[in-house]
N, CA, C and O atoms as a Maestro MAE file, in Angstrom:
{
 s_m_m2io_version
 :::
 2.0.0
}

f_m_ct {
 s_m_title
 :::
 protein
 m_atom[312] {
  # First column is atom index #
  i_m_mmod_type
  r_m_x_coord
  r_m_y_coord
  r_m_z_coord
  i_m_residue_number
  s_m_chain_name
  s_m_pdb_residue_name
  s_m_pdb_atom_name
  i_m_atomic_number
  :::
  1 25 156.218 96.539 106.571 1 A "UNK " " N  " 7
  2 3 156.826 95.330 106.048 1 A "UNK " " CA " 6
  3 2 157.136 94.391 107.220 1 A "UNK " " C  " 6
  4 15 158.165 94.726 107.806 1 A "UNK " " O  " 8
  5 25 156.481 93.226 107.760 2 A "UNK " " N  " 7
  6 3 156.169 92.531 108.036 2 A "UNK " " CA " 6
  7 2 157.818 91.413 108.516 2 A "UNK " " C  " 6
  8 15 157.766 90.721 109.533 2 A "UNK " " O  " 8
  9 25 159.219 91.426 107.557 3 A "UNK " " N  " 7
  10 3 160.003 91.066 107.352 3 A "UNK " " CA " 6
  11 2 160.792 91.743 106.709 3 A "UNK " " C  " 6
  12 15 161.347 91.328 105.691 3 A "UNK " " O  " 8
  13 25 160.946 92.781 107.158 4 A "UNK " " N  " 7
  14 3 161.606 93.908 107.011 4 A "UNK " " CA " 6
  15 2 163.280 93.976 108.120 4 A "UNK " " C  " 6
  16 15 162.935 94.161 109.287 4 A "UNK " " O  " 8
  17 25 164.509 93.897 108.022 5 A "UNK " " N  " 7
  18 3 165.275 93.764 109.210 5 A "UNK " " CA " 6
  19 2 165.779 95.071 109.824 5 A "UNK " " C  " 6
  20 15 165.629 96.100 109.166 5 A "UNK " " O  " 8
  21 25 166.332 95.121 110.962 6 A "UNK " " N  " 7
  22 3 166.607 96.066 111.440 6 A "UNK " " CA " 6
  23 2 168.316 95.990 111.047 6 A "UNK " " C  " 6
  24 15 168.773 95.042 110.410 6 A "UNK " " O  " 8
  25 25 169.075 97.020 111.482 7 A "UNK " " N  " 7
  26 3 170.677 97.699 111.061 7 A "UNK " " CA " 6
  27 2 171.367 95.763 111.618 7 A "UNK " " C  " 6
  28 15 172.340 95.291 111.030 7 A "UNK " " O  " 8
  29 25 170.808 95.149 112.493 8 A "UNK " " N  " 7
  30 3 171.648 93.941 112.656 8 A "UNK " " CA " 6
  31 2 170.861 92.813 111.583 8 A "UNK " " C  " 6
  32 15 171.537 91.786 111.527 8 A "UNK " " O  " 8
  33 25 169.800 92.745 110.848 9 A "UNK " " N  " 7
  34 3 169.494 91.681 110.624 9 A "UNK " " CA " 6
  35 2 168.558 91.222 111.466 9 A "UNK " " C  " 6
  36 15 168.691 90.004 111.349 9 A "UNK " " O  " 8
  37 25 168.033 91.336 111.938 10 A "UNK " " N  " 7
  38 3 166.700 90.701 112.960 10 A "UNK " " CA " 6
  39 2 165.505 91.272 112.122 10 A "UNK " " C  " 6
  40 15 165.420 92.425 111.701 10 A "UNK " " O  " 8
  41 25 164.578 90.236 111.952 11 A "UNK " " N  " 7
  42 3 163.021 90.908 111.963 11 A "UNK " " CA " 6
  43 2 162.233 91.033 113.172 11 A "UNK " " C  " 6
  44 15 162.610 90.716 114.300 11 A "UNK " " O  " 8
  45 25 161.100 91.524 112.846 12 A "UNK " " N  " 7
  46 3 160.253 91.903 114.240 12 A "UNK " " CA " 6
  47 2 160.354 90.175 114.663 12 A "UNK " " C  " 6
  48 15 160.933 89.890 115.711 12 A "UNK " " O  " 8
  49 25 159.915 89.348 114.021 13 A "UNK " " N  " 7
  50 3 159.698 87.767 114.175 13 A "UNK " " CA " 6
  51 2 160.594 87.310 115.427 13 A "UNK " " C  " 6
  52 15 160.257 86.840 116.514 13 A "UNK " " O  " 8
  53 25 161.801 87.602 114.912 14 A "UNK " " N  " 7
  54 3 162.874 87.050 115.747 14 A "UNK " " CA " 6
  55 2 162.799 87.584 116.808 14 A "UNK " " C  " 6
  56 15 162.455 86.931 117.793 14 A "UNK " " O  " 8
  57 25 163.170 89.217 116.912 15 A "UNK " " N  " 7
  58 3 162.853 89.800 118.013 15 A "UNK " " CA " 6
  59 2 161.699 89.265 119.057 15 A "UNK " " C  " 6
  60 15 162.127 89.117 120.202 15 A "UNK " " O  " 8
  61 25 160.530 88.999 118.890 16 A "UNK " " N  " 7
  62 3 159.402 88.600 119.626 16 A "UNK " " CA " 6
  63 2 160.220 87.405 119.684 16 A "UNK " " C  " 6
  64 15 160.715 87.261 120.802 16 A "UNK " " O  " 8
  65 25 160.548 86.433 118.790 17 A "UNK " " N  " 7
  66 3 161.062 85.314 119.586 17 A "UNK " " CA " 6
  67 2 161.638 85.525 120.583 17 A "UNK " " C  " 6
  68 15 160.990 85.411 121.624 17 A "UNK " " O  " 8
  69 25 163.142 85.933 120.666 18 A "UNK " " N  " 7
  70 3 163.756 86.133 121.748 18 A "UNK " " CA " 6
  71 2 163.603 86.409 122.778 18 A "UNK " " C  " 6
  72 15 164.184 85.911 123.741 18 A "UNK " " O  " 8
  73 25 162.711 87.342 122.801 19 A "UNK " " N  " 7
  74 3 162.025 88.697 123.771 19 A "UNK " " CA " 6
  75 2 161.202 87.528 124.756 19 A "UNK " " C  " 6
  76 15 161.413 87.456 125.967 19 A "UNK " " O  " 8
  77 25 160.256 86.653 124.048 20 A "UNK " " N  " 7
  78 3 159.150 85.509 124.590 20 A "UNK " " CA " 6
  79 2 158.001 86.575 124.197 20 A "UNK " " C  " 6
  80 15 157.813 87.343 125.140 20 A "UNK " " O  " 8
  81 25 157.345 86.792 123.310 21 A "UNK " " N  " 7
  82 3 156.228 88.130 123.060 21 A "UNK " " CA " 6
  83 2 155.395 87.287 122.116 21 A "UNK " " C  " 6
  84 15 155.332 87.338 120.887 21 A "UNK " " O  " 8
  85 25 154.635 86.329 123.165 22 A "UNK " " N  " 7
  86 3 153.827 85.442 122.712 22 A "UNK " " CA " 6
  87 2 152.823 86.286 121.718 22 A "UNK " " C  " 6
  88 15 152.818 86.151 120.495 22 A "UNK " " O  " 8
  89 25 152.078 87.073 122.369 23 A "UNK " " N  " 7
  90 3 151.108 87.671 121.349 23 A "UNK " " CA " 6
  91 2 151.432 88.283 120.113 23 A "UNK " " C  " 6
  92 15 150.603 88.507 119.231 23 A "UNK " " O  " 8
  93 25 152.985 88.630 120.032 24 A "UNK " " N  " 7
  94 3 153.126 89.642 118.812 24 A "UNK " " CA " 6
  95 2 153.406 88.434 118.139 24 A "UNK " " C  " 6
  96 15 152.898 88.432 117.018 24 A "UNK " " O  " 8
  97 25 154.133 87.236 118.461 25 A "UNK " " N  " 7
  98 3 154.499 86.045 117.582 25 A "UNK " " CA " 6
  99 2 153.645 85.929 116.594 25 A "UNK " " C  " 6
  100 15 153.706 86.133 115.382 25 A "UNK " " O  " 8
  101 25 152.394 85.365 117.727 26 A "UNK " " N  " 7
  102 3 150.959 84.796 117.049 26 A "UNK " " CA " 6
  103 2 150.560 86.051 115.611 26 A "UNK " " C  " 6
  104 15 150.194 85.764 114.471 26 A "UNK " " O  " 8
  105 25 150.817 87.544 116.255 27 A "UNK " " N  " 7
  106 3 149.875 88.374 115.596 27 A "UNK " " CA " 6
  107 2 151.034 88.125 113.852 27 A "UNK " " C  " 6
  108 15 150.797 87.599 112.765 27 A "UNK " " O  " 8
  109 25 152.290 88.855 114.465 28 A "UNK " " N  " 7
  110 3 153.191 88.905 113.191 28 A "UNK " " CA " 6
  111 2 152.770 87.068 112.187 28 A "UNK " " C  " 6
  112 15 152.383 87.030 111.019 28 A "UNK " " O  " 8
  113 25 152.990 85.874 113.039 29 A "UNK " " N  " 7
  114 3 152.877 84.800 111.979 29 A "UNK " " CA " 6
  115 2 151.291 85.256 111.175 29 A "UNK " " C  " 6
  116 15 151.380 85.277 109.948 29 A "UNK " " O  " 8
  117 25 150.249 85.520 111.604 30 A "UNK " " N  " 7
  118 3 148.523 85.430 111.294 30 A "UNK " " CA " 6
  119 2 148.552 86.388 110.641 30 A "UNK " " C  " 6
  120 15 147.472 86.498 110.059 30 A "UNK " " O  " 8
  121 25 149.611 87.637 110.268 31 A "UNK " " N  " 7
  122 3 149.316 88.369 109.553 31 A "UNK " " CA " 6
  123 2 150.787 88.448 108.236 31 A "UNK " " C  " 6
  124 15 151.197 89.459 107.668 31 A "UNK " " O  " 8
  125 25 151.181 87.322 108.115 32 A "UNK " " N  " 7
  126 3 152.061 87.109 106.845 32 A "UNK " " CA " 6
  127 2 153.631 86.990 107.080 32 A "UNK " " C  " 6
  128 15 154.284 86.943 106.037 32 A "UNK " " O  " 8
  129 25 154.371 86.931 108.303 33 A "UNK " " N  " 7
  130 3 155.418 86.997 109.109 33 A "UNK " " CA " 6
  131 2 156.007 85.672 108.253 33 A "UNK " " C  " 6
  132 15 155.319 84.687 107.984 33 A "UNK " " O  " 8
  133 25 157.547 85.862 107.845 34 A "UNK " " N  " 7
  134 3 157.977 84.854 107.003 34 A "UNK " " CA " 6
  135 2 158.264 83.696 108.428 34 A "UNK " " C  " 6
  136 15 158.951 84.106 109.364 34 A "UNK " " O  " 8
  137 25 157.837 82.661 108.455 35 A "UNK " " N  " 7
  138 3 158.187 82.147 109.835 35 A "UNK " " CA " 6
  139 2 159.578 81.167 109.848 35 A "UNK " " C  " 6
  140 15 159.876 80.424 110.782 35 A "UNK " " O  " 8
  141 25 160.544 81.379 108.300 36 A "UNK " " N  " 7
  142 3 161.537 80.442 108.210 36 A "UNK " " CA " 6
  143 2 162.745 81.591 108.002 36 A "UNK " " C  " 6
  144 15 163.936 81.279 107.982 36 A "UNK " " O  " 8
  145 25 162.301 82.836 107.866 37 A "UNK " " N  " 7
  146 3 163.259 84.258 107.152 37 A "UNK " " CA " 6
  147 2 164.452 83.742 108.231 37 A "UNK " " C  " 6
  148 15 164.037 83.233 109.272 37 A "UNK " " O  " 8
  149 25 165.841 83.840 108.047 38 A "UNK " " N  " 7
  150 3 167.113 83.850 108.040 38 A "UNK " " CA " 6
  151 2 167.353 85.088 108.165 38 A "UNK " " C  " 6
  152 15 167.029 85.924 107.322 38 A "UNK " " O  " 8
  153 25 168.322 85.490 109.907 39 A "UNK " " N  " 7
  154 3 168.768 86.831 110.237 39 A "UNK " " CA " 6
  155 2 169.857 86.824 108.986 39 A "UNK " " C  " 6
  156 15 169.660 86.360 107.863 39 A "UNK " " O  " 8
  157 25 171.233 87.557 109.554 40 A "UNK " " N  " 7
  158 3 171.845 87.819 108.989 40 A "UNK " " CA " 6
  159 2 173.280 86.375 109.301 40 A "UNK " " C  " 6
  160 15 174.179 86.053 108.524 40 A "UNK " " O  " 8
  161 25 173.023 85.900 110.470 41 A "UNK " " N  " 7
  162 3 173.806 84.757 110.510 41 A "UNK " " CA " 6
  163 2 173.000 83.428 110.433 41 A "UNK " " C  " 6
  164 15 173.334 82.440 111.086 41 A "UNK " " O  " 8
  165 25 172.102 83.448 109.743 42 A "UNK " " N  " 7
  166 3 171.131 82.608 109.428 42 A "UNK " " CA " 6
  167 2 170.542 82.110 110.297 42 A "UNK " " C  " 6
  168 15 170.141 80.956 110.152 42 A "UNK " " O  " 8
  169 25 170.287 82.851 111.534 43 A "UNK " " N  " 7
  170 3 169.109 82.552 112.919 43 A "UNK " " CA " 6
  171 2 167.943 82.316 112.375 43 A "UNK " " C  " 6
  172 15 167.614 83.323 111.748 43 A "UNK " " O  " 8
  173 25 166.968 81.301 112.281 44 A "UNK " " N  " 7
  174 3 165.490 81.637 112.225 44 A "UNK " " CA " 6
  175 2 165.010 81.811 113.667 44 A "UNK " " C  " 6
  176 15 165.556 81.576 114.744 44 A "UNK " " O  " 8
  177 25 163.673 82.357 113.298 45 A "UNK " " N  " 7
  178 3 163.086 82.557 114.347 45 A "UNK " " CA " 6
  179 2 162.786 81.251 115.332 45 A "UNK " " C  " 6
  180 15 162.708 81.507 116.534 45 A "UNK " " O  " 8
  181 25 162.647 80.150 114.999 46 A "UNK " " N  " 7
  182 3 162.755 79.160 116.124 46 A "UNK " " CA " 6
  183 2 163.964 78.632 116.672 46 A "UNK " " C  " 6
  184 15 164.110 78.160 117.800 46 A "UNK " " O  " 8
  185 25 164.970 78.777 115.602 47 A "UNK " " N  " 7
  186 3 166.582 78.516 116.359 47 A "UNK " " CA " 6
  187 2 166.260 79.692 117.829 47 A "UNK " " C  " 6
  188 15 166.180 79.184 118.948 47 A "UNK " " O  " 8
  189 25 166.144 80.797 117.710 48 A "UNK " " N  " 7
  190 3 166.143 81.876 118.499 48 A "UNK " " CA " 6
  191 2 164.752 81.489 119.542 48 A "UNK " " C  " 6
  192 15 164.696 81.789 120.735 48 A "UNK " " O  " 8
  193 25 163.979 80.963 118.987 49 A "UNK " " N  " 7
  194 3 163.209 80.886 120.377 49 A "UNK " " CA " 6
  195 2 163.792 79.082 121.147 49 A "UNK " " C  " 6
  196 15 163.375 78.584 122.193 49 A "UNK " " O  " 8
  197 25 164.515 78.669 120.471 50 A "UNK " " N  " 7
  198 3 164.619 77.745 121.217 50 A "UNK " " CA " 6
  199 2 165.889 78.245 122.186 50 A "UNK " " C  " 6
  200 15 165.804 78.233 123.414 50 A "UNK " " O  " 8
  201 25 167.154 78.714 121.411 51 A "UNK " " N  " 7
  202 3 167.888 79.243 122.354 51 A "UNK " " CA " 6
  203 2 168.058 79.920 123.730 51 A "UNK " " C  " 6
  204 15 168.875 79.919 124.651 51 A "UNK " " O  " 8
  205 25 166.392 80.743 123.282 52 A "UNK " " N  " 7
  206 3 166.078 81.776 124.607 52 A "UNK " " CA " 6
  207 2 165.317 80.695 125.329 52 A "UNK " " C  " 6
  208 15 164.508 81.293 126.039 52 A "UNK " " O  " 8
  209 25 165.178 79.388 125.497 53 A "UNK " " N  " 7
  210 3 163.870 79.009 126.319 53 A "UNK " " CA " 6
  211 2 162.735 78.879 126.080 53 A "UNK " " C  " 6
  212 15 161.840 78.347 126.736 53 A "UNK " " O  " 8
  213 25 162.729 79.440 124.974 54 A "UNK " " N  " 7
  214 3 160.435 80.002 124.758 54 A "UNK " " CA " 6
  215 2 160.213 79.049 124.729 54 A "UNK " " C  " 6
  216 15 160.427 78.690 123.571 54 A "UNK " " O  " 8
  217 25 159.814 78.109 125.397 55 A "UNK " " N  " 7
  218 3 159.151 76.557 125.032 55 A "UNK " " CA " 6
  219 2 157.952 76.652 124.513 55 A "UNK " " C  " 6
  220 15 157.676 75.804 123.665 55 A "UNK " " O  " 8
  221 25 157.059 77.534 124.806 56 A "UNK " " N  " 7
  222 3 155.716 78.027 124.361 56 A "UNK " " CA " 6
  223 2 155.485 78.779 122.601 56 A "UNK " " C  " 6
  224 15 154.485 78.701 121.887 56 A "UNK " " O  " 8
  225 25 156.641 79.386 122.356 57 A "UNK " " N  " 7
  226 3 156.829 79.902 121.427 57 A "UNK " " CA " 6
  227 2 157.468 78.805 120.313 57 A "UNK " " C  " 6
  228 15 157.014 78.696 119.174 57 A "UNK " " O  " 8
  229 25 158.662 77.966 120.863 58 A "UNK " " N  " 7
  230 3 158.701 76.994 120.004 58 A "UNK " " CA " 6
  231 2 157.606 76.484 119.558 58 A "UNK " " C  " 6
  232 15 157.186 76.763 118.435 58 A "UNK " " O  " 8
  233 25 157.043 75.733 120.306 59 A "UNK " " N  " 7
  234 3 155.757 74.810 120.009 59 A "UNK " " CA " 6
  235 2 154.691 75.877 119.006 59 A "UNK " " C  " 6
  236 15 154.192 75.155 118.142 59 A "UNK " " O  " 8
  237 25 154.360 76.854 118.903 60 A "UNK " " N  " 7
  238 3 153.509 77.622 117.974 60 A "UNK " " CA " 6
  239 2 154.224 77.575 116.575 60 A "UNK " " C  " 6
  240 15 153.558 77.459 115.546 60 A "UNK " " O  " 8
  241 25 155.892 77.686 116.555 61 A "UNK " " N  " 7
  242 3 155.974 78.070 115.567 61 A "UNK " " CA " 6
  243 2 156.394 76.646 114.757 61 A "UNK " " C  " 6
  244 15 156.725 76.618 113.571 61 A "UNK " " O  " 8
  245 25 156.345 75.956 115.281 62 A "UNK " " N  " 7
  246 3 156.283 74.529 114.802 62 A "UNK " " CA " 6
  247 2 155.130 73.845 114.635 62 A "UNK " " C  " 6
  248 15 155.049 73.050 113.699 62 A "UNK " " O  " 8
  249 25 153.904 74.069 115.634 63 A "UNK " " N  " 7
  250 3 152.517 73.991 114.782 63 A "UNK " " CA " 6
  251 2 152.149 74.885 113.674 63 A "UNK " " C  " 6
  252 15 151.033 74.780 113.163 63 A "UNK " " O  " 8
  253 25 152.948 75.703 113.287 64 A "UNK " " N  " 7
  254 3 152.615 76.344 112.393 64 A "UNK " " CA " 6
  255 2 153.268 76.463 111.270 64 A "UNK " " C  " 6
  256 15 153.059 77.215 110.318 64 A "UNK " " O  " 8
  257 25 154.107 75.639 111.448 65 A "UNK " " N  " 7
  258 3 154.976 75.146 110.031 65 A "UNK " " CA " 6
  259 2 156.693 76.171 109.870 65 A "UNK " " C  " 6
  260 15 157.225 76.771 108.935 65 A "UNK " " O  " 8
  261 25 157.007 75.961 111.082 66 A "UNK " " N  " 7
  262 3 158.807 76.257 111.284 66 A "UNK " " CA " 6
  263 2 159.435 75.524 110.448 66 A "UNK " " C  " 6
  264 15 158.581 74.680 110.178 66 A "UNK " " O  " 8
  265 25 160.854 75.127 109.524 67 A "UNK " " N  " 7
  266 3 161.321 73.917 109.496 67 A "UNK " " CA " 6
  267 2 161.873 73.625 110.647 67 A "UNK " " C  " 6
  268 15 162.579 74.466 111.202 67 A "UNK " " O  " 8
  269 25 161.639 72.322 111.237 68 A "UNK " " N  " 7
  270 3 162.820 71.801 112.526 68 A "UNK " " CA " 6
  271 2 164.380 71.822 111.820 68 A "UNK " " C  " 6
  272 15 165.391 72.352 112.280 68 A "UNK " " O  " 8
  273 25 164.270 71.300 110.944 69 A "UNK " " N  " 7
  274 3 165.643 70.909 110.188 69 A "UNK " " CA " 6
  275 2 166.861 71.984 109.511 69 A "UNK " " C  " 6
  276 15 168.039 71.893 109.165 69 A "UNK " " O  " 8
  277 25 165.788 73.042 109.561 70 A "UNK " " N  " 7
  278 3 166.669 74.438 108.807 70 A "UNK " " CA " 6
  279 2 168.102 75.061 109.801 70 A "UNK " " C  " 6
  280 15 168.024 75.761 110.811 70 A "UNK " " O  " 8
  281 25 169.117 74.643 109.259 71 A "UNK " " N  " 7
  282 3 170.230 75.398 110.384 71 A "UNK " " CA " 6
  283 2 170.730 76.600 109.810 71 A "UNK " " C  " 6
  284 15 170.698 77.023 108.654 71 A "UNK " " O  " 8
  285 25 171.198 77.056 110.868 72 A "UNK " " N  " 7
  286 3 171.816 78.367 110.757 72 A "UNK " " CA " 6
  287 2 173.280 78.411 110.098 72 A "UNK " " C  " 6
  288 15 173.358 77.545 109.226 72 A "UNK " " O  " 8
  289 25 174.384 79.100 110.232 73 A "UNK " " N  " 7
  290 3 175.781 78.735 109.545 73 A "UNK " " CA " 6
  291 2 176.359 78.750 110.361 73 A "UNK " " C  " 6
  292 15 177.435 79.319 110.549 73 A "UNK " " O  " 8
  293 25 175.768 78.135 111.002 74 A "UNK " " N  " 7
  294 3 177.448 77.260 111.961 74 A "UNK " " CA " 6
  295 2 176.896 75.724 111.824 74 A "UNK " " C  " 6
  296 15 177.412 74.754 112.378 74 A "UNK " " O  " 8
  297 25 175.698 75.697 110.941 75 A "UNK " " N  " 7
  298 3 175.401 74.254 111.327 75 A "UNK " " CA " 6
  299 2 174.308 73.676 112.144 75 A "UNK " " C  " 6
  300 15 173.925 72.516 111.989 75 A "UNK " " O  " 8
  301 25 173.905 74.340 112.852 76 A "UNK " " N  " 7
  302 3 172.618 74.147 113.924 76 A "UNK " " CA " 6
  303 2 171.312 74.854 113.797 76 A "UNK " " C  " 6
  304 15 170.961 76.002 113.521 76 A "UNK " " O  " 8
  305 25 170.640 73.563 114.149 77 A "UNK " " N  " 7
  306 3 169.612 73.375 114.093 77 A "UNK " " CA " 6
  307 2 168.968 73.611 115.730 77 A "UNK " " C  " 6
  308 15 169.668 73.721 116.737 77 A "UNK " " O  " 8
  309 25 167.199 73.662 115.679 78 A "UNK " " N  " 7
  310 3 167.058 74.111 117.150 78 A "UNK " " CA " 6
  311 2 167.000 72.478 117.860 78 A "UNK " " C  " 6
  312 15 166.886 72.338 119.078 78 A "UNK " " O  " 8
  :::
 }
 m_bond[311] {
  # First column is bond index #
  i_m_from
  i_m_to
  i_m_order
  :::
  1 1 2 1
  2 2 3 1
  3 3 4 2
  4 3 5 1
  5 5 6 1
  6 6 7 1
  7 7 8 2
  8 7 9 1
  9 9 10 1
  10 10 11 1
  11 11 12 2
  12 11 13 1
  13 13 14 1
  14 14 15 1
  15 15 16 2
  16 15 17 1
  17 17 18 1
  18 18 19 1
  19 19 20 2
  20 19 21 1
  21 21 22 1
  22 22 23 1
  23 23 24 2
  24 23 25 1
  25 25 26 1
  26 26 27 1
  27 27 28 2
  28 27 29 1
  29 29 30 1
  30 30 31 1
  31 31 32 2
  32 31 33 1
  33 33 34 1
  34 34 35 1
  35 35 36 2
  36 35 37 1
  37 37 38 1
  38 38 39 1
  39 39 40 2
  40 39 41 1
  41 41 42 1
  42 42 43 1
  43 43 44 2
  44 43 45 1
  45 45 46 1
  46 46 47 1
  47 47 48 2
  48 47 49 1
  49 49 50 1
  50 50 51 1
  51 51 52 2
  52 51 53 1
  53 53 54 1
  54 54 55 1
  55 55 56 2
  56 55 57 1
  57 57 58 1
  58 58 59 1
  59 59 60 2
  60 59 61 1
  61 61 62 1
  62 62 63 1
  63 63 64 2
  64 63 65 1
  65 65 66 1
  66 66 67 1
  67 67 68 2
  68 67 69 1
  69 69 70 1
  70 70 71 1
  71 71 72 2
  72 71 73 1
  73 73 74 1
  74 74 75 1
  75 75 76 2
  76 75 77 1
  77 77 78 1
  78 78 79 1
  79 79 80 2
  80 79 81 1
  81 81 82 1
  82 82 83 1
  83 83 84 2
  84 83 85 1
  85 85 86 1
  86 86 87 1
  87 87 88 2
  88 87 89 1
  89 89 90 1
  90 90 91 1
  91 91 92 2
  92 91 93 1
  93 93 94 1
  94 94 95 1
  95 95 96 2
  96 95 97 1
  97 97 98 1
  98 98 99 1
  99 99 100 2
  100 99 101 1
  101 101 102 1
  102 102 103 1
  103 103 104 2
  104 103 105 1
  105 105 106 1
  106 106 107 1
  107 107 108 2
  108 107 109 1
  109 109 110 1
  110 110 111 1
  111 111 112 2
  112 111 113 1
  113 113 114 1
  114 114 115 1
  115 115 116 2
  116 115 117 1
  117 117 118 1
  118 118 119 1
  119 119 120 2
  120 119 121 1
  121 121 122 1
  122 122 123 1
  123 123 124 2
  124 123 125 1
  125 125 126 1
  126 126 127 1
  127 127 128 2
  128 127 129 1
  129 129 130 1
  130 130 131 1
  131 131 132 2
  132 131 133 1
  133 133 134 1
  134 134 135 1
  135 135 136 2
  136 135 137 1
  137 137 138 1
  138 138 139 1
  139 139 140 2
  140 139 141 1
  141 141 142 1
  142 142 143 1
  143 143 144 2
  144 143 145 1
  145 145 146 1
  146 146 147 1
  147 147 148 2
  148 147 149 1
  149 149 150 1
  150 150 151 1
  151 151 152 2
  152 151 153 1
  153 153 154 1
  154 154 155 1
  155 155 156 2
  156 155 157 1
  157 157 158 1
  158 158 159 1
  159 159 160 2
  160 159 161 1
  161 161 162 1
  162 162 163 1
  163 163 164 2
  164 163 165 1
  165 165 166 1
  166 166 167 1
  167 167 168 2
  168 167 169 1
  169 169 170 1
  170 170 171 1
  171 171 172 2
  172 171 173 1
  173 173 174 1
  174 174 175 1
  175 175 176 2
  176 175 177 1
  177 177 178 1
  178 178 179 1
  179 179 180 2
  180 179 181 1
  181 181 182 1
  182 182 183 1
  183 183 184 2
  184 183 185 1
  185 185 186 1
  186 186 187 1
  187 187 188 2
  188 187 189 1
  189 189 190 1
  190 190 191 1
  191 191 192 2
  192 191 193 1
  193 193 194 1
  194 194 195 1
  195 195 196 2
  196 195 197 1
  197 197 198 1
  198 198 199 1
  199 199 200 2
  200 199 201 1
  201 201 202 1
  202 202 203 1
  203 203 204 2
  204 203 205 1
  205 205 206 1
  206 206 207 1
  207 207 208 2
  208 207 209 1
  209 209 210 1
  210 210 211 1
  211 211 212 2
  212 211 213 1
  213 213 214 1
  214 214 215 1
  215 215 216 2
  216 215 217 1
  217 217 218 1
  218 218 219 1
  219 219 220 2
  220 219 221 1
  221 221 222 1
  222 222 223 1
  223 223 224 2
  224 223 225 1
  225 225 226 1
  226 226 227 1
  227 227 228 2
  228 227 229 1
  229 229 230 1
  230 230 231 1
  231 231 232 2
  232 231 233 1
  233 233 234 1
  234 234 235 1
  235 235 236 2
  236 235 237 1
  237 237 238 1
  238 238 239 1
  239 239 240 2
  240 239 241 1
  241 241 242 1
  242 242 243 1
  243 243 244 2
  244 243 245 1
  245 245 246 1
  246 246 247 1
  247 247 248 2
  248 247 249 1
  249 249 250 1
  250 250 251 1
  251 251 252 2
  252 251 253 1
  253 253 254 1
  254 254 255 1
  255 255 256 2
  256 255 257 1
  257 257 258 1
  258 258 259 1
  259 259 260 2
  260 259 261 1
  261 261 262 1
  262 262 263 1
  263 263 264 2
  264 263 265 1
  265 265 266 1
  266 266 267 1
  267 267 268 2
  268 267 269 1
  269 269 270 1
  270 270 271 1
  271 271 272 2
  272 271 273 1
  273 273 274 1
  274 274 275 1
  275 275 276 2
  276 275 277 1
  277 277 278 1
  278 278 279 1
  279 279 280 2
  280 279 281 1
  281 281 282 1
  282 282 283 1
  283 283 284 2
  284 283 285 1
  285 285 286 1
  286 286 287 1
  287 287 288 2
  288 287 289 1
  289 289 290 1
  290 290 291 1
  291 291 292 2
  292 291 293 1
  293 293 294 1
  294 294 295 1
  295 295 296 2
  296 295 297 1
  297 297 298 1
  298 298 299 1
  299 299 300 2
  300 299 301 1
  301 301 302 1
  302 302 303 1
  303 303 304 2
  304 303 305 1
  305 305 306 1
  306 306 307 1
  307 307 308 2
  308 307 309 1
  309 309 310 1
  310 310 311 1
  311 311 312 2
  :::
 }
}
């Protein structure tokens, strides 16, 4: 399961975000990876790659159809 979370709420998605795990990004989005799924404090995976830096990873998951606009619950957006 593809978007499946772990005991905190993270999917693999996020995780590779954070991590910067360019290739698993690419592989998890190309093979059905929800690319908007909400941790458990409503992180998406690009809030989280923008947080960590991934500038490279942002940009994929926004050519690939991230919302920019989706915030988390505190309010923020990446």
């Amino acid at each position: 399961n593809l978007n499946g979370e772990n005991a905190y709420g993270q999917t693999l998605l996020t995780i590779a975000c954070e991590n910067g795990y360019e290739n698993i990004v690419e592989y998890l989005i190309e093979n059905g990876a929800d690319i908007n799924q909400e941790s458990f404090n409503g992180q998406t995976p690009l809030i989280v790659a923008s947080a960590n830096g991934r500038e490279n990873i942002v940009k994929y998951l926004v050519e690939h159809g991230a919302d920019i606009n989706k915030e988390n619950r505190d309010g923020e957006t990446p």
